[in-house]
N, C-alpha and C positions, 0 to 999 in steps of 0.2 A: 568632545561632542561627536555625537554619531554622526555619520555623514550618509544621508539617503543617497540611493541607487542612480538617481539622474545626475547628484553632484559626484559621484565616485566614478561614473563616465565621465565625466566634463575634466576632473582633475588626470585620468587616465591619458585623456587624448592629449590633455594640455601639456602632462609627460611626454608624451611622445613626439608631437611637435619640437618639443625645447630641446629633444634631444638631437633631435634631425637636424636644428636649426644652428647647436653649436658644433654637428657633426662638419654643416657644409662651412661655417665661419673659419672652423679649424682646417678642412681644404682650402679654401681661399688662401686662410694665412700662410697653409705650405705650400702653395703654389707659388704666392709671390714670393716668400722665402728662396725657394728655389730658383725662380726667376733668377733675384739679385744675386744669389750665390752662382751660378753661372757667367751673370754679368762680369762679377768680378775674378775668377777663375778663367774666364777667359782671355779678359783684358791683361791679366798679370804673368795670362803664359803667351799674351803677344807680345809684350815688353819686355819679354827677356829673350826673346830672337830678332837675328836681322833677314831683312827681305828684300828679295831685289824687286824691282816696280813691275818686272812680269809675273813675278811670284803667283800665284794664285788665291793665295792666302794673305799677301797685300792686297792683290785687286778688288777682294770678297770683303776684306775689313773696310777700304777707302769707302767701295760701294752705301756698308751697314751705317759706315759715321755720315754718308750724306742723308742717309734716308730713316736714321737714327729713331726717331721719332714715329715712322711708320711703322718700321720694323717691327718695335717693341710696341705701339699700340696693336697690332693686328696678333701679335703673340696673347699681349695680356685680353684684348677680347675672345681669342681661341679658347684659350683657358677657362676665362669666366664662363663662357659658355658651353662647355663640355661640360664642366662641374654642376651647372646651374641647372642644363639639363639631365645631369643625371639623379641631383636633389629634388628635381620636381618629379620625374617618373616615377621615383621610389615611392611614395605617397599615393602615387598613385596604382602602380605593382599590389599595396599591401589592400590599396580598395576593391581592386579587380581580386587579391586573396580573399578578401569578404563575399565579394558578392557570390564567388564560385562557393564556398562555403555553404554561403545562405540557398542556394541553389539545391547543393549537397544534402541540407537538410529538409527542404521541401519533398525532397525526391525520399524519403524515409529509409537512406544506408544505412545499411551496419556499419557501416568503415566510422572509425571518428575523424572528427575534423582536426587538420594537419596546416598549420601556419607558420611562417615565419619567426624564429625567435625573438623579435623584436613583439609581434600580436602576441605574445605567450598568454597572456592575462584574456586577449578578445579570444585565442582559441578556446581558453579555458569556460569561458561566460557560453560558446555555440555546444561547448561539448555538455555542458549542463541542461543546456534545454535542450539536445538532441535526447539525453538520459531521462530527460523529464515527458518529452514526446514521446518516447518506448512505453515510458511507465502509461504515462495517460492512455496509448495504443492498447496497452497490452490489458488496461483496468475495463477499459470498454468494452473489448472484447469478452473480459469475464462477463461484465454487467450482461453483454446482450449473449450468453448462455447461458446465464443465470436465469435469465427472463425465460429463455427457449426451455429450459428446463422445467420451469413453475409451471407454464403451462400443460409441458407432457405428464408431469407429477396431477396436477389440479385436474386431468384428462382423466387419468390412470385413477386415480383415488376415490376422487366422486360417481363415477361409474357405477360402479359395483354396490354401493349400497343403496343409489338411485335404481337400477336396474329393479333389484330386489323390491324396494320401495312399489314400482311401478306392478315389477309382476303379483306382488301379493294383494294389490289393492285391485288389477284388473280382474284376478281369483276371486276373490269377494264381490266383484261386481257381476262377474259373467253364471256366479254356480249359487243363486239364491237359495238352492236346496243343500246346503253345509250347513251342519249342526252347531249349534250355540259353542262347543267347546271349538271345532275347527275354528269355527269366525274369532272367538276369541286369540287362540296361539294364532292363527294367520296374524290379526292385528296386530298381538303384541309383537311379531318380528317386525310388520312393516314399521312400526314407533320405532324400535331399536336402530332398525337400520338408520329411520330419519336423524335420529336422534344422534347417531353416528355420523350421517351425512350434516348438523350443528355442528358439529365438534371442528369436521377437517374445516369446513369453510373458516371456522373461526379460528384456527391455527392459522390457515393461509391468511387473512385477516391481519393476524398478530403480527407474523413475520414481514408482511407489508408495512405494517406500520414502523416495527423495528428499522428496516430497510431504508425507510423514506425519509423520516423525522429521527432530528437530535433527541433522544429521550433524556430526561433530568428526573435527579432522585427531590423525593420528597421526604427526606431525613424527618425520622422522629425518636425517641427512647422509646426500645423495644425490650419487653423480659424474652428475650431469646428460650432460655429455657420451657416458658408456659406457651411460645411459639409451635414449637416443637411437638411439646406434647399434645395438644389441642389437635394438629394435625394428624399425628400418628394416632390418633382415637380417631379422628374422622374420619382416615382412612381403613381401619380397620375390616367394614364390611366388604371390602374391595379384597383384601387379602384372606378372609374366610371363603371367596368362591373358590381361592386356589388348593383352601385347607394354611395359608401360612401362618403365621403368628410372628408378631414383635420380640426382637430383643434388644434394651432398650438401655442405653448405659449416657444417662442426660447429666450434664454437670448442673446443680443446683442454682438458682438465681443468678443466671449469667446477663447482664443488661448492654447491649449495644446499641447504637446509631446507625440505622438502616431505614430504606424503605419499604416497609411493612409488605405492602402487597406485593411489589417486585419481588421480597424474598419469597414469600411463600410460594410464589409461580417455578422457583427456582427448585424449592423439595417437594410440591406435589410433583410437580417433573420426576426429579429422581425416583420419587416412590414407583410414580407408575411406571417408570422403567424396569423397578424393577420386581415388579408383581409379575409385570411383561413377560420377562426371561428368568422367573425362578423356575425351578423344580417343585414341584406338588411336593407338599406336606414338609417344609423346610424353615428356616427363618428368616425373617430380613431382620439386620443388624442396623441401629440406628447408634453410633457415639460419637457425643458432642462434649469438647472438653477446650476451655482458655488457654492459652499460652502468651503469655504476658499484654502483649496489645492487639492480637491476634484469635479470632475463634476458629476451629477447626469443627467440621461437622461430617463422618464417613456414615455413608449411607451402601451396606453391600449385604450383595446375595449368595444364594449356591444355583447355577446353573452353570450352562455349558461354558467353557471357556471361548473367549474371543478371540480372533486370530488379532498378529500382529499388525498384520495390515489395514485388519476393517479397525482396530483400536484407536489408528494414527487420525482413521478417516470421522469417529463418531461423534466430533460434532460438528460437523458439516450440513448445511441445511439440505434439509431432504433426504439424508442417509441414514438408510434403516439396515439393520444385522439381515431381519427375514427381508431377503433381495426380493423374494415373491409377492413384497408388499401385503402380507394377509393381514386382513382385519384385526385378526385374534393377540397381532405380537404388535400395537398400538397406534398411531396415528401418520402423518403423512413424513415423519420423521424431521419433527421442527425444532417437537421440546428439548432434547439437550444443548439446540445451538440457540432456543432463546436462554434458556438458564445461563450458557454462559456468557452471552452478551450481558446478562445482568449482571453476573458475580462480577464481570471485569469494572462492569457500569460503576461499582460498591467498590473500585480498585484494588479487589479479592482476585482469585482464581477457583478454574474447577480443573480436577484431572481424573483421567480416571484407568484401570487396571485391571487385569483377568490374569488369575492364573491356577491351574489344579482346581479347575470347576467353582469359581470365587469370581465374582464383579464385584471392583468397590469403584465406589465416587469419594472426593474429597473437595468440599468444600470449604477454603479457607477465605477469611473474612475480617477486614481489620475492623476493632471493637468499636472506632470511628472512623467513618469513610468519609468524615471532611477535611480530616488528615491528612488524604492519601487523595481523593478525586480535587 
């Protein structure tokens, strides 16, 4: 039987005690031990000398046999009492090592906690929550950049197609004399930008909610393959603004256990990434193929290649390739790190790669993620 945390103390200390207790019984015992071995080691190297009555050593023994009784009480309580005080300090020694400890970790050292090898097991239990206080320190401190961050990103982002928002629509208010086609292109930018400024808030939206709440999948049978397709048609119009086109290599009737809308947030993501950073008049590569309990899905383009370093960083929330944040190269730079909070959600992975002017993404996906989550 397992033994909880408050009995695994209780038995610990009751080690320790027992140990102490037959440490001092076992003094005791060699004290008196020793005692009587003197006693008689004595006695036996007085009886084999003679002494005259001034002797010193006559005088000193007639003395001890009158007083016999004293003598040897005020010895044996000397003894009991060094001993006993020193069995009691010790316990005590090892609480003043706690407390200084506990002190030690109030105070948030680096140094770890250093006890007696008798506490081996109590230093071991302070040094874990000193380990566990770092981590928590140190998680906080992400959290509250994290947060410093959303803000200056949510700052940054909405800005600018607000701004626009604002000034096209002050233009149409202040110059009644602009012709039907101006008011119209005016309009349609100020929609665009709004429509733009839907987008970011609803990302930052998403990613809160990811952040805050356990998400659970909603498993259903999915034809994976008609998934796929259905989107990559959807998206289509999206990739004729850049001139791209589909290349398209789907494994037929592939059926998994997933949830449905989680994934699809996962490959509209990828696509628009990578409409994002193709090259005009190029293809985007979509192939999806099983491996035994396993689906694998690469989604990759031709554009510039990605350094080594922003590769490590992309999906991190908030991190986008165009550092200048433009409009034009996608959103507040959410979607890769919701897609993979999903894929992992589906106890999948994403990874992804550049090289010789190529981005690929891979998505792998076990055919059931009840399996596996």
């Amino acid at each position: 039987m397992k033994l909880s945390n408050d009995s695994t103390k209780r038995l610990r200390f009751s080690r320790l005690s027992r140990r102490i207790l037959i440490q001092y019984a076992t003094a005791l015992a060699g004290f008196a031990g020793g005692c009587i071995f003197l006693f008689f080691f004595a006695y036996n190297l007085y009886s084999h000398f003679s002494f005259q009555a001034t002797d010193f050593v006559y005088i000193l023994a007639q003395f001890y046999g009158e007083y016999i009784y004293l003598f040897n009480g005020i010895v044996i309580f000397a003894g009991w009492a060094v001993i006993t005080y020193y069995f009691i300090s010790k316990p005590l020694h090892y609480l003043d090592e706690v407390v200084d400890a506990a002190e030690q970790l109030t105070q948030s050292s680096n140094e770890p906690v250093k006890l007696s090898d008798a506490l081996k097991s109590t230093q071991d239990e302070l040094n874990l929550v000193r380990e566990q206080a770092l981590r928590s320190a140190i998680a906080a401190k992400e959290a509250e950049q994290r947060k410093n961050d959303l803000v200056v990103y949510l700052a940054h982002d909405l800005k600018t197609p607000l701004t626009s928002v604002i000034g096209y629509l002050t233009l149409l208010r202040d110059e009644p004399q602009l012709s039907q086609e101006l008011r119209g292109k005016y309009t349609g930018i100020a929609l665009e930008k709004a429509e733009r400024l839907e987008m970011l808030i609803n990302e930052f939206f998403d990613i809160t909610r990811f952040n805050l709440t356990q998400l659970t999948l909603e498993p259903e049978s999915v034809n994976l393959t008609r998934m796929l397709e259905q989107i990559t048609f959807e998206s289509t119009p999206i990739l004729s603004e850049k001139a791209l086109h589909w290349d398209l290599h789907i494994a037929p009737d592939v059926q998994i256990l997933c949830d449905p809308d989680k994934l699809e947030r996962v490959f509209d993501n990828l696509i628009r990434n990578a409409v994002n950073y193709s090259y005009r008049d190029t293809a985007i590569l979509m192939d999806m193929k099983q491996l035994g309990g396993y689906v694998t899905v690469r989604v990759e383009n031709r554009g510039r290649t990605i350094p080594p370093e922003k590769l490590n960083r992309i999906f991190e929330q908030f991190f986008r390739l165009d550092t200048s944040r433009s409009s034009s190269t996608g959103g507040a730079g959410l979607g890769l790190a919701i897609a993979k909070e999903i894929a992992e959600l589906h106890g999948g992975t994403i990874t992804a790669e550049s090289a010789n002017e190529q981005i690929a993404f891979t998505v792998t996906l076990p055919v059931d993620c009840h399996k596996i989550v």
